[in-house]
C-alpha positions as CSV (number, residue, x, y, z in Angstrom):
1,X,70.4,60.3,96.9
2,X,69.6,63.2,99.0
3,X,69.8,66.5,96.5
4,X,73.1,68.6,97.7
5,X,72.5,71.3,100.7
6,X,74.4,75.0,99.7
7,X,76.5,76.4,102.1
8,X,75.6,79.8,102.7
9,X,76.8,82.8,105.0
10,X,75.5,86.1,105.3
11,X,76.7,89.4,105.6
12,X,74.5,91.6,107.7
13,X,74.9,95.4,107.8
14,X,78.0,96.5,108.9
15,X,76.1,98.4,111.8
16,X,74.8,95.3,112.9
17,X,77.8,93.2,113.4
18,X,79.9,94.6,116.7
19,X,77.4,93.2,119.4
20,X,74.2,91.1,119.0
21,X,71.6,90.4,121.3
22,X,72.4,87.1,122.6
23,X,69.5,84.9,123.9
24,X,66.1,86.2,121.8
25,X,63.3,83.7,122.0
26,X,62.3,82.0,118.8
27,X,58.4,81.7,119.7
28,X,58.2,85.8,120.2
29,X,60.9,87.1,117.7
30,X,60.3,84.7,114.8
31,X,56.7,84.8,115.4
32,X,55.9,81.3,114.5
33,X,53.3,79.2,116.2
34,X,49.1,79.2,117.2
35,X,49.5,80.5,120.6
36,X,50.3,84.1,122.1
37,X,53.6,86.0,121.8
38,X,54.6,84.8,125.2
39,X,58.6,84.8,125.3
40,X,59.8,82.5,128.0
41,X,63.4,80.4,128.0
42,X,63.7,78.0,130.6
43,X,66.8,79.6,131.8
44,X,65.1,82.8,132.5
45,X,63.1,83.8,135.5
46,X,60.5,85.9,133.2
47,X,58.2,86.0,130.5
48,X,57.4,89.1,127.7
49,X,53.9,88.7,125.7
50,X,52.1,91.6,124.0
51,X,49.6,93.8,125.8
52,X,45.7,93.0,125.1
53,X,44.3,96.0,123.7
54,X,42.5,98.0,120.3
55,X,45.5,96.2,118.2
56,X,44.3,92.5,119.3
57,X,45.2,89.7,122.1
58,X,47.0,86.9,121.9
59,X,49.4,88.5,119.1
60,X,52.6,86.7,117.9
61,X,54.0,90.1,117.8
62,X,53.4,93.8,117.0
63,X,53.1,94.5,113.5
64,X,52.1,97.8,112.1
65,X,51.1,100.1,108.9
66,X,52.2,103.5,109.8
67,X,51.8,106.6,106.9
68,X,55.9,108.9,107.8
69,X,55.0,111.4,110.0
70,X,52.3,109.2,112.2
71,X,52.6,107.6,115.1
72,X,51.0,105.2,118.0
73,X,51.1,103.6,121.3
74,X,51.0,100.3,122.3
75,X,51.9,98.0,125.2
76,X,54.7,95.0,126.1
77,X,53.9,92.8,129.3
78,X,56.4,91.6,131.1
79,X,55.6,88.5,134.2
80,X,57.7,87.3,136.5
81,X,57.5,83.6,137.2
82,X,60.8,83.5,139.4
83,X,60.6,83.8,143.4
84,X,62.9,86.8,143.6
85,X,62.0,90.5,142.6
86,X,63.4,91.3,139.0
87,X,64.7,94.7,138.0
88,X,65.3,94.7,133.7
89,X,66.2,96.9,131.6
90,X,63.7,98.1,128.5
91,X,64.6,99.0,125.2
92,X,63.7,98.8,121.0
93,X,66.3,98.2,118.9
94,X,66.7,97.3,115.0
95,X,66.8,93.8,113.8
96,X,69.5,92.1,110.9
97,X,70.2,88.8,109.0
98,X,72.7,86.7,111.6
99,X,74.9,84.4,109.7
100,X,73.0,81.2,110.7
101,X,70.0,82.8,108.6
102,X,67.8,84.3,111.6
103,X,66.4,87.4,112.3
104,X,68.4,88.8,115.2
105,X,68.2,92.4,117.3
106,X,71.4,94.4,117.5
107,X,72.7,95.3,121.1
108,X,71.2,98.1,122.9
109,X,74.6,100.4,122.7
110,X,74.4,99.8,119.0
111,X,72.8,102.4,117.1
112,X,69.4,102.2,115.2
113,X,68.1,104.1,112.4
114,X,65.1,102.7,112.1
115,X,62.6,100.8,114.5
116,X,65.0,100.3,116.8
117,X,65.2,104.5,116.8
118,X,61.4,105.2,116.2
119,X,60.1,102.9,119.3
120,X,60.0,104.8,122.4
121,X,59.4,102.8,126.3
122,X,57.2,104.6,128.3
123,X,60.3,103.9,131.0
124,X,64.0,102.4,130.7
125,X,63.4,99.7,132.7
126,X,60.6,97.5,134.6
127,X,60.6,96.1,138.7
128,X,58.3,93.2,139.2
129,X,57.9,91.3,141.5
130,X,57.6,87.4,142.4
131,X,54.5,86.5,140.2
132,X,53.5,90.1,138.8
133,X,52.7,91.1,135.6
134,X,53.7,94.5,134.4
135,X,52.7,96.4,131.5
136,X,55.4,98.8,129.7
137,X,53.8,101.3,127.3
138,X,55.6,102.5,124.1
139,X,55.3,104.6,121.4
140,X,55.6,104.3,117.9
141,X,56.5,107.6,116.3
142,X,57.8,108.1,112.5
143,X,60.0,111.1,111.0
144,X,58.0,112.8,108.7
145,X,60.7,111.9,106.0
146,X,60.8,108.6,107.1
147,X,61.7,106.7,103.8
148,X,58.5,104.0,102.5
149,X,59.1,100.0,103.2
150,X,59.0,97.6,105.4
151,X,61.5,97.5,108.4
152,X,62.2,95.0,111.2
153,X,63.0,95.3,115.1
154,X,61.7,94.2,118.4
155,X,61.5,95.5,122.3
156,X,63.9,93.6,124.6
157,X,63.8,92.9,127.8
158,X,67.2,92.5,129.3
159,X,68.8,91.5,132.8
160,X,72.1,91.7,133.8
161,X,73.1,90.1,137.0
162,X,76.5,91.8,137.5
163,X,78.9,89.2,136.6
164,X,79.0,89.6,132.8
165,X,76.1,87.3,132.0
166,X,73.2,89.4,130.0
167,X,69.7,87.2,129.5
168,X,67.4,88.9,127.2
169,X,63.9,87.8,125.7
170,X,62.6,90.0,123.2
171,X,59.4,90.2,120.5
172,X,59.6,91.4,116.9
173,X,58.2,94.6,115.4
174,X,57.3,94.5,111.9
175,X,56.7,98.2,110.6
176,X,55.3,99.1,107.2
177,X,55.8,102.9,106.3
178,X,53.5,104.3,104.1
179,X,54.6,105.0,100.5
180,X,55.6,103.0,97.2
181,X,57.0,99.8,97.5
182,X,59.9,98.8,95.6
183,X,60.2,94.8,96.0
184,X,64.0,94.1,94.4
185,X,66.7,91.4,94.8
186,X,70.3,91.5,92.3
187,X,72.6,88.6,92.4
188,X,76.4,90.0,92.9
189,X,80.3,88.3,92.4
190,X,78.6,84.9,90.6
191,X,81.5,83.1,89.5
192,X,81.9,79.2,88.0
193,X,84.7,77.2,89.3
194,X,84.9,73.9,87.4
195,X,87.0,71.2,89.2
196,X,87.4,68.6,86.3
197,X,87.6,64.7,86.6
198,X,90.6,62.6,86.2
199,X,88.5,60.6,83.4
200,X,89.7,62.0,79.7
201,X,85.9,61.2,78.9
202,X,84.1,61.7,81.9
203,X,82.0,64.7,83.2
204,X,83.1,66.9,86.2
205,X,81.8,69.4,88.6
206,X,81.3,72.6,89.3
207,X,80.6,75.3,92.0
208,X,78.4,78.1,91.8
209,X,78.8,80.7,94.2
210,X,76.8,84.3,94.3
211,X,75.7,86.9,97.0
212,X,72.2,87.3,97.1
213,X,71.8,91.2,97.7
214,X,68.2,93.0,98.9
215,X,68.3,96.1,97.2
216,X,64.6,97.0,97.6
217,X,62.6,98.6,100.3
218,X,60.6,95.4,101.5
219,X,61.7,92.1,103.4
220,X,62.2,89.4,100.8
221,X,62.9,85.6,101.0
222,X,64.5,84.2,97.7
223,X,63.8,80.8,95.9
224,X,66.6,80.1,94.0
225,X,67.4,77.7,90.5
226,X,71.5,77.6,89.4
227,X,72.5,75.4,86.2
228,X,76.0,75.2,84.3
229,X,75.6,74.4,80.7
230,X,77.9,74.7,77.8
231,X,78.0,76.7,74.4
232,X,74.8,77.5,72.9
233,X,73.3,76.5,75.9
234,X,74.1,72.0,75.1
235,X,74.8,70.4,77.9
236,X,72.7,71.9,80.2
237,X,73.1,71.0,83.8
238,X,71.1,72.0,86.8
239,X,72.2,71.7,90.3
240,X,70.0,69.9,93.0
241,X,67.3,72.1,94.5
242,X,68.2,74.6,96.8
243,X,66.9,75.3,100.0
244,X,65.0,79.3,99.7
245,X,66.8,82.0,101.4
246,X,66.6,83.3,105.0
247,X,64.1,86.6,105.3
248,X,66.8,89.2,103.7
249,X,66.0,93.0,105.1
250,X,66.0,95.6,102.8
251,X,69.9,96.0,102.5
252,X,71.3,92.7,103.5
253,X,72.9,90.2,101.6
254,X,73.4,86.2,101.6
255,X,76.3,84.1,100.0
256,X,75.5,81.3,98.5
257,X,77.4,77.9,97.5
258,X,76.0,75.3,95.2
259,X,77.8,72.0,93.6
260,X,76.1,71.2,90.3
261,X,77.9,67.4,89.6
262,X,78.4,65.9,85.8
263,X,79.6,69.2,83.5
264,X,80.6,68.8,80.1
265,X,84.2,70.1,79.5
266,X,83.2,71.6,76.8
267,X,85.8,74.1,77.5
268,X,83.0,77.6,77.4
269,X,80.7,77.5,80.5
270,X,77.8,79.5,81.7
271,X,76.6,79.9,84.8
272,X,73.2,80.7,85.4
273,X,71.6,81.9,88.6
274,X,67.6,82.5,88.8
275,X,66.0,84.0,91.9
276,X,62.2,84.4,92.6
277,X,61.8,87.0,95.3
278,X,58.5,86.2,97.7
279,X,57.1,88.6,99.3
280,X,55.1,87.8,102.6
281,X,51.9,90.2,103.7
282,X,49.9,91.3,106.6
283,X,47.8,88.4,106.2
284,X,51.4,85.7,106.1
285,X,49.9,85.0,102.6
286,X,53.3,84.6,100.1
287,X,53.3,85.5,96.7
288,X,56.2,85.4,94.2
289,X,57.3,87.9,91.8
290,X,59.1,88.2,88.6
291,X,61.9,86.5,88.6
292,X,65.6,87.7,88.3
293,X,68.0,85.9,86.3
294,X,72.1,85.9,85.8
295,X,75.0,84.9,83.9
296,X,78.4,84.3,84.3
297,X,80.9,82.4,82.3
298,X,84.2,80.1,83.0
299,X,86.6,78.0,81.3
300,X,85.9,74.3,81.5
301,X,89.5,72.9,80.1
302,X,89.3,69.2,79.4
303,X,93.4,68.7,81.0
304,X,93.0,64.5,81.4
305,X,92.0,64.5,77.5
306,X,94.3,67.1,76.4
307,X,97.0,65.3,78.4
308,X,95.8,61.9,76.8
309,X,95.6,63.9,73.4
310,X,98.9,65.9,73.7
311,X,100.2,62.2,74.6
312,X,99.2,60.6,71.6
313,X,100.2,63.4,69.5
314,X,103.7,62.5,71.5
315,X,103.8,59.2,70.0
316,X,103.0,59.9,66.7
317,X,105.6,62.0,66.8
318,X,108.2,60.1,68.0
319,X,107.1,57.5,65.7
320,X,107.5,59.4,62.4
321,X,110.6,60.4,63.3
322,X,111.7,57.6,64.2
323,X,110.2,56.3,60.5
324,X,112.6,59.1,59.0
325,X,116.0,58.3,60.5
326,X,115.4,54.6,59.8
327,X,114.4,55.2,56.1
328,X,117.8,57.7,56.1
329,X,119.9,55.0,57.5
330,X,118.6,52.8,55.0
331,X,119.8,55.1,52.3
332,X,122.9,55.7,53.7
333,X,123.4,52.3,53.9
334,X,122.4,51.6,50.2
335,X,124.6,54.3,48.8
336,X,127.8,53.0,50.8
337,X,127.0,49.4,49.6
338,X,126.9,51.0,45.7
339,X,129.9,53.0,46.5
340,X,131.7,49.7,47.0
């Protein structure tokens, strides 16, 4: 038996969700992989990899530790591999939690407030031509009041040929601001919704469902435990395991559906939720902290065996007062016979 898979959904900042960029290469914006951060699709003429320079070569993508206030430059490369001169549009913009779990950039006439509004092109856009490689500088430039933690965006690339159809390839920017960090996830709405069994004496089952919220200032992935047991904690059941969380950004939340099969009706549930937040570093090394735990409770009404019961108790009824009137006719019977 295969151990159940939860449904989930997200809900990604309500700045995020009018427009989304729409083709963003896995290799350069999920930064996954041994080789460079070389963005190609084969449905788009060009490639985007990051410049060779004092940061590194052959990066995966930019990521940066950068004190509020500070600020830096560094380079995207951009190579044509079509046979036709290409004319695309540069910009940064902020990244967000897309409801099939992956880190996504918003559209470039959405706003940003945070890498997506610190990064800076050296131009707005980028001619090459058939088989050239251009570099595009940026800059990297924090607020001085720029709030500590980790934020996530990338530099897109983006070519519009005039019809409605946008192509874009992009690579991610992870930016660490100096200052304290404050790791913190808080499960909201849990709720218990017990589904019964047509069996008077049988178990039945039970959904969990919770919103996973990031309410710190770092990018978190959650590993989550749920279990549904009855009063002073007997009849303990725990739900199949669950798959961790996407990457949440600071801010962003994640719903989250789990069945947990053979509960008690033992007519006082809880519902527990655990999560372990992991944090990944510089280095992709993942450590997990302390772990957050909820509670919740629901009615788990036995209906077969209280209909079964209520039933019986029917019977008995009926069949003591059905006792009575004979045992009255009986008398009444006797008492006319005597009479006579």
């Amino acid at each position: 038996m295969h151990p159940p898979t939860p449904h989930t959904t997200t809900a990604a900042r309500t700045l995020a969700q009018p427009t989304v960029v729409v083709l963003l290469a896995a290799l350069a914006f999920l930064g996954s992989g041994a080789g460079p951060a070389a963005a190609a699709d084969s449905d788009v003429p060009w490639a985007v990899s990051t410049a060779s320079n004092d940061f590194g070569s052959r990066r995966q993508n930019y990521s940066y530790t950068l004190n509020p206030g500070g600020q830096l430059k560094d380079g995207l490369v951009v190579v044509n591999r079509g046979t036709t001169p290409l004319h695309l549009a540069v910009y940064a913009a902020d990244a967000f939690t897309s409801e099939e779990g992956k880190l996504d950039l918003v559209a470039k006439d959405a706003k940003s407030t945070g890498v997506g509004a610190w990064v800076r092109t050296g131009r707005p856009d980028v001619t090459a031509r058939p088989g050239e490689s251009v570099e595009v500088p940026f800059t990297v430039a924090l607020p001085a009041d720029a709030a500590p933690g980790e934020y996530m965006g990338g530099i897109v690339t983006s070519l519009t040929d005039g019809v409605g159809t946008n192509q874009q390839l992009g690579i991610r920017i992870r930016l660490r601001v100096g200052g304290e960090l404050k790791p913190s996830l808080s499960v909201k709405n849990l709720h218990v919704r017990y589904t019964g069994t047509s069996n008077p004496f049988g178990k039945g089952d039970a959904t969990v469902t919770y919103t996973i919220h990031n309410t710190g200032n770092t990018i978190l992935t959650a590993r989550q435990a749920a279990s549904v047991s009855g009063p002073f904690g007997r009849f303990s059941v725990r739900a199949g395991q669950i798959n961790d969380s996407p990457q949440l950004l600071p801010g962003d939340t994640w719903k989250v559906s789990i069945p947990v099969h053979g509960v008690v009706p033992a007519l006082r549930a809880t519902g527990t939720v655990t999560l372990v937040p992991l944090i990944t570093d510089a280095s992709n090394s993942v450590a997990p902290l302390a772990a957050v735990e909820t509670t919740t409770h629901a009615w788990t009404i036995p209906w077969a065996l209280l209909l079964v019961l209520a039933v019986l108790c029917g019977l008995v009824v009926a069949g003591l007062a059905f006792r009575r009137r004979r045992r009255e006719a009986e008398l009444g019977e006797d008492a006319r016979v005597r009479t006579l």
